[in-house]
N, C-alpha and C positions, 0 to 999 in steps of 0.2 A: 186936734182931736175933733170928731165931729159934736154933732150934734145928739147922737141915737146914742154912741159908745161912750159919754160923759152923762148918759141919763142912765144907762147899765154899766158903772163903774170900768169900762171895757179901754185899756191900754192898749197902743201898739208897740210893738219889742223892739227896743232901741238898736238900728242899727250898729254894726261894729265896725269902728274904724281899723280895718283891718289893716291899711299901709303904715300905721304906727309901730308893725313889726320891720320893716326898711326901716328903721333909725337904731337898730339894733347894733349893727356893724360898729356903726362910732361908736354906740357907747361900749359894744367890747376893748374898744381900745382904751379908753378911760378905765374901766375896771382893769386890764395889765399893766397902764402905767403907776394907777394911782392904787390900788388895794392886789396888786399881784395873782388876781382871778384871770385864769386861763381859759377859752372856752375848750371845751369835752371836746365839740363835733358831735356832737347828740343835740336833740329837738323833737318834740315830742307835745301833739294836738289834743287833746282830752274830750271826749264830746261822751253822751249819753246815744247810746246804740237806739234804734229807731228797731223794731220789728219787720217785719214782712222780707219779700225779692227787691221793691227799690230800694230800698236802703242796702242789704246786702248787695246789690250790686253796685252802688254806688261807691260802696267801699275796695271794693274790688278794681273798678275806675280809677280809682286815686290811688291807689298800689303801681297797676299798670302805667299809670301817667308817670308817675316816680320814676318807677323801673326803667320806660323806656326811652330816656335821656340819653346822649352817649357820655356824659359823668353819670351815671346814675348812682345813687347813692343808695344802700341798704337797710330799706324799709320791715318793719316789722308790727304787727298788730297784738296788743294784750287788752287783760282785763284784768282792773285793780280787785280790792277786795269790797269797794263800796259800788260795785257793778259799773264803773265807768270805762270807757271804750281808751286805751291810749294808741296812738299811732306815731311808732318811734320812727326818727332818720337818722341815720349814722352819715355824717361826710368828715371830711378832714379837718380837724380843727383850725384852720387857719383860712377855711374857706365858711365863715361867718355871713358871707351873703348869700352864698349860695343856700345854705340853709334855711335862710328867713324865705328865700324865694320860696322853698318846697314846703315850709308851713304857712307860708299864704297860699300857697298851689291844694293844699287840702282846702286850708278855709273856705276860698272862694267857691270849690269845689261844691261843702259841703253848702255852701248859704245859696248858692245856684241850682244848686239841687233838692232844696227846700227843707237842709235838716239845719239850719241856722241856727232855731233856737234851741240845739243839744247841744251846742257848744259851749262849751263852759272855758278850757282857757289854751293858753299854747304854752311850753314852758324851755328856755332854753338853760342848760346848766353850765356852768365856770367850775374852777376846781384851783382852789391855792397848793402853792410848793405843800403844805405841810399835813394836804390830806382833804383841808375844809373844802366843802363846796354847799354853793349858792347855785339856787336856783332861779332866775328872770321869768315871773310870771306875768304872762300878761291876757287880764279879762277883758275877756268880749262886749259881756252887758256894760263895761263901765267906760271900755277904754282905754283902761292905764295899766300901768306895770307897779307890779311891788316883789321885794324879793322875800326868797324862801329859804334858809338854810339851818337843815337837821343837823342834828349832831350826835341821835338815838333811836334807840324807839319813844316816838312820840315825844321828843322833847326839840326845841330850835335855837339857834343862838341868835338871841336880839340884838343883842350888841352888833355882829358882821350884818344882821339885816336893817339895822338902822347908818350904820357906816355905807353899804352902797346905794340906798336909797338917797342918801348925803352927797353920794361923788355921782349920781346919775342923774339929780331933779334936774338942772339944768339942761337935760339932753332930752328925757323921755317923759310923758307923762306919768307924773308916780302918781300913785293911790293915797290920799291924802287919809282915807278914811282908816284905823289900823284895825278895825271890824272887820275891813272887807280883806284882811292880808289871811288870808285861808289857809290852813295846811293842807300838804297835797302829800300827806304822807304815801309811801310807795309807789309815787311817782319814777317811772323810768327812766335812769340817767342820773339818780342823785342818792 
C-alpha cells in the first residue's frame, strides 16, 4: 500500500486467484467416489452488471467467445432477483474441465476488461442419486471455495455442506470463515 492511500484509508482489490478453479476436476471426483455428488454439466459466473456499451459488449464477447468453440457449449445469461448478472454454461457432465475452462474464460475476460471488481463468485453444482445437490462456490475476493446446498425456499442443509467441505479441504481452498459461506439463493443450476 502506498503511502497517499494508507493516509486516505484507500485499499487496492485483492486480486482473484482465478486458476483455483483447474483443481476442480479432482475434486469432482472425490465428491462421486466419496459423497456420491455428481456434476450437473452447469457453471455459472455471477458478476454485478456494469452500465453503459463497454460493458454490454463485453458481455456479448464472452458469449461469442463461448459459442465459437467447435464443442461449444450452451451459454445463456439471467438476472437473479437481487439484480446480479448470472452467466450460465451447459456442457456435458463428465466434461468437468472443460467447464472450469469456460468459467475461467468469462473471468479473465471480465477482470481484462476491467469489470473485476463485479465479480462476486463462479458456482459449479453436483447432484446426489436422491435429488440433493450442492453447489461449489467459489469467491473471488477471498479465493476459496465453500459449498451451498438448498433444500427450500430459503432454507440449506448444513450437515451435506459441512460433509463436502470435510472430503474437499484437502484439495481445494475452503473458506474457513462460515460468515463468508453466502446463500446464493436462485442461483442457476441448483
Amino acid at each position: 500500500m502506498s503511502f497517499w492511500a494508507s493516509i486516505f484509508g484507500r485499499t487496492a482489490p485483492t486480486a482473484a486467484k482465478l486458476d483455483a478453479l483447474f483443481m476442480v476436476p479432482s475434486a469432482a471426483i472425490t465428491l462421486q467416489t466419496a459423497a456420491g455428488l455428481e456434476p450437473t454439466g452447469t457453471g455459472a459466473v455471477c458478476f454485478r452488471g456494469a452500465g453503459g456499451a463497454a460493458f454490454a459488449q463485453t458481455q456479448q464477447e464472452i458469449v461469442a467467445l463461448l459459442e465459437a468453440h467447435p464443442d461449444a457449449p450452451s451459454v445463456e445469461v439471467t438476472q437473479d432477483r437481487f439484480g446480479f448478472t448470472w452467466l450460465l454454461v451447459h456442457r456435458d457432465p463428465l466434461d468437468v474441465a472443460g467447464l472450469c475452462t469456460d468459467l475461467h474464460a468469462v473471468n479473465t475476460v471480465l477482470e481484462d476488461q476491467g469489470f473485476g471488481t463485479g465479480l462476486l463468485c463462479s458456482l459449479i453444482p453436483f447432484q446426489a442419486a436422491d435429488g440433493a445437490k450442492v453447489g461449489l462456490v467459489y469467491l473471488y475476493k477471498q479465493g476459496t471455495f465453500y459449498p451451498f446446498a438448498p433444500i427450500g425456499p430459503e432454507r440449506r442443509d448444513n450437515l451435506l455442506e459441512i460433509t463436502v467441505r470435510d472430503h474437499l479441504s484437502a484439495e481445494l481452498p475452503m473458506e474457513k470463515d462460515l460468515q463468508r459461506w453466502l446463500a446464493v439463493w436462485g442461483a442457476p443450476g441448483l
